[in-house]
C-alpha positions as CSV (number, residue, x, y, z in Angstrom):
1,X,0.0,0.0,0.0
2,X,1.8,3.3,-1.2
3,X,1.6,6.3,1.6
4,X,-1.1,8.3,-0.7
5,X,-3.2,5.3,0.0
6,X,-1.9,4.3,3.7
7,X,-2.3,8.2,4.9
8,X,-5.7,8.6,2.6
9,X,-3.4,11.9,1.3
10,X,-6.3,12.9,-1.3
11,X,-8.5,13.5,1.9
12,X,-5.9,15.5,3.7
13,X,-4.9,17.7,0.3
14,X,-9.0,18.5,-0.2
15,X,-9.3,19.2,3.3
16,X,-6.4,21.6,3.3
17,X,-7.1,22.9,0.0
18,X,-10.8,24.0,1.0
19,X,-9.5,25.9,4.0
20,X,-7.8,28.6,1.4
21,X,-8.4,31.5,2.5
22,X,-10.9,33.5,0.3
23,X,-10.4,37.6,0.6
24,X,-13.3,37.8,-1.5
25,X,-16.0,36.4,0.7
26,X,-18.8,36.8,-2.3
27,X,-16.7,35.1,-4.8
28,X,-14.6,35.8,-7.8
29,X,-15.6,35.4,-11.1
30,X,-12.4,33.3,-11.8
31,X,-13.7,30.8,-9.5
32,X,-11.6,29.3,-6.1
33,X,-7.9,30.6,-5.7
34,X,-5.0,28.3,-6.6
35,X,-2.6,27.3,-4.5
36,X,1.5,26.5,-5.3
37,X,2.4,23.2,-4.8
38,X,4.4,24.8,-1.9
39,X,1.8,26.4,-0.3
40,X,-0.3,23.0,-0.4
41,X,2.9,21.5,1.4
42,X,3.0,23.8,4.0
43,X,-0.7,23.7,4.8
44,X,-0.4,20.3,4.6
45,X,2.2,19.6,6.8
46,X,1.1,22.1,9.3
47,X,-2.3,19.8,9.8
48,X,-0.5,16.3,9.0
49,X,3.3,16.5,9.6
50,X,2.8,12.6,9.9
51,X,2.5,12.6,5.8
52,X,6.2,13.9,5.2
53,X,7.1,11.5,7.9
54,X,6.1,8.8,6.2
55,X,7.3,9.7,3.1
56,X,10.8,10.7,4.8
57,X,11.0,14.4,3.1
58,X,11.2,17.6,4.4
59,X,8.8,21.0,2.9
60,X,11.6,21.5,0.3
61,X,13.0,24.8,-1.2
62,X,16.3,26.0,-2.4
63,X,19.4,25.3,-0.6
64,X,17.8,22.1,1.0
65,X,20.3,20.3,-0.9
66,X,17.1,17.7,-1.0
67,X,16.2,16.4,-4.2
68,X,13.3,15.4,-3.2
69,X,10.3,17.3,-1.2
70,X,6.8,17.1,0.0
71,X,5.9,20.0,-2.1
72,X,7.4,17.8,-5.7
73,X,5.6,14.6,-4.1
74,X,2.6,16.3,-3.5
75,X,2.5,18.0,-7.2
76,X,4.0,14.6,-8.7
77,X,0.9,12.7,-7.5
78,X,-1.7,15.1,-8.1
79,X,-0.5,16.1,-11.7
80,X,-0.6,12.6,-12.1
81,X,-4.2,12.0,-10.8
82,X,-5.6,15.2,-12.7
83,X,-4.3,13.4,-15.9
84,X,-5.6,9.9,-15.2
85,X,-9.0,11.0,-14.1
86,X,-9.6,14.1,-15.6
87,X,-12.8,16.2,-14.5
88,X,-13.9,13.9,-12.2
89,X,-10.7,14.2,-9.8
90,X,-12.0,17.3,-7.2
91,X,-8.7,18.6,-7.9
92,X,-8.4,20.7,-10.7
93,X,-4.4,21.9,-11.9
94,X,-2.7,24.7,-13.6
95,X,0.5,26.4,-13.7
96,X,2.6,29.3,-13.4
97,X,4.7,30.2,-16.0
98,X,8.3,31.2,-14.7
99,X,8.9,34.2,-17.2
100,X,10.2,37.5,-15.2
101,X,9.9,35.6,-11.9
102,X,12.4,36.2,-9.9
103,X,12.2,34.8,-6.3
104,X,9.1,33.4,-4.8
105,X,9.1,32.9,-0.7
106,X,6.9,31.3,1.8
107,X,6.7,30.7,5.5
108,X,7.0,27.2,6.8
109,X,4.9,26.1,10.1
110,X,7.5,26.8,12.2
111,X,7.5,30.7,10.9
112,X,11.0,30.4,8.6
113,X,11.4,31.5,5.8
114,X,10.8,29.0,2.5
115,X,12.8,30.0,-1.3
116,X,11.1,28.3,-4.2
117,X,13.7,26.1,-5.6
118,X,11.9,26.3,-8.9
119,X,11.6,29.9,-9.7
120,X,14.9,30.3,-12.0
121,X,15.0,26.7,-12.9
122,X,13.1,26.6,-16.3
123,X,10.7,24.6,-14.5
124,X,7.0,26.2,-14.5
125,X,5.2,26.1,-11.1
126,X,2.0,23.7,-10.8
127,X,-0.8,25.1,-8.9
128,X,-4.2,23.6,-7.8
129,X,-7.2,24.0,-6.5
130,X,-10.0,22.2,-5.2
131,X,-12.8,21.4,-8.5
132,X,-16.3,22.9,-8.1
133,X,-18.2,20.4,-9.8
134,X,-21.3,21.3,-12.4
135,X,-23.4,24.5,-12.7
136,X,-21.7,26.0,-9.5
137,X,-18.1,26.1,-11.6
138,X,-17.4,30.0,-12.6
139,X,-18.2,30.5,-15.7
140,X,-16.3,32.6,-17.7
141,X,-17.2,36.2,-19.1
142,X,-18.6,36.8,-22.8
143,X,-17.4,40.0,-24.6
């Protein structure tokens, strides 16, 4: 049994990615926010530090000197899942591109400070978000 499945991770991931905070408290037109696959990490590990145990990672970020990372597990799998089960995964993915992106920083639980290890790296960053499924999904505006 792999640790997504053990640690029931997809139940974790929704639960932390439907606690994002929403400034807008009547909604957006473009729907939910995204999160970075950092962000999910952090969130995540804040609620379930046992998942990064299990896994034997830490958060990730630059000058780790990890290769690998909660935060590249984390968009690994889902990335994975979006593309195997398509609209009816209730995570939906996108990505930011890296063009004129310099530096990207984030705090961990413990309040310390977290450098992207992507932004630089030619690598774009994946995002996500939880799905809104049917006629409740933002639609979008006609010119």
């Amino acid at each position: 049994m792999t640790v997504w499945q053990a640690l029931d991770v997809q139940a974790k991931v929704c639960a932390a990615l439907g606690q994002v905070t929403i400034v807008n408290q009547d909604g957006h037109h473009f729907g939910r926010p995204y999160m970075t696959a950092y962000q999910l990490a952090i969130k995540l590990h804040r609620a379930h530090p046992e998942v990064a145990e299990a896994l034997n990672v830490d958060l990730g970020g630059r000058g780790t000197g990890a290769r690998n990372s909660l935060a590249q597990y984390l968009a690994r799998e889902l990335s994975s899942r979006i593309r195997r089960a398509g609209e009816s995964f209730p995570v939906e993915g996108a990505f930011l591109s890296n063009d004129e992106l310099v530096e990207m920083r984030y705090l961990t639980p413990a309040g310390e400070p977290l450098r992207s290890s992507l932004t630089g790296s030619g690598w774009d960053l994946s995002l996500f978000r939880l799905r809104v499924p049917g006629p409740e999904k933002a639609q979008p505006a006609r010119v």
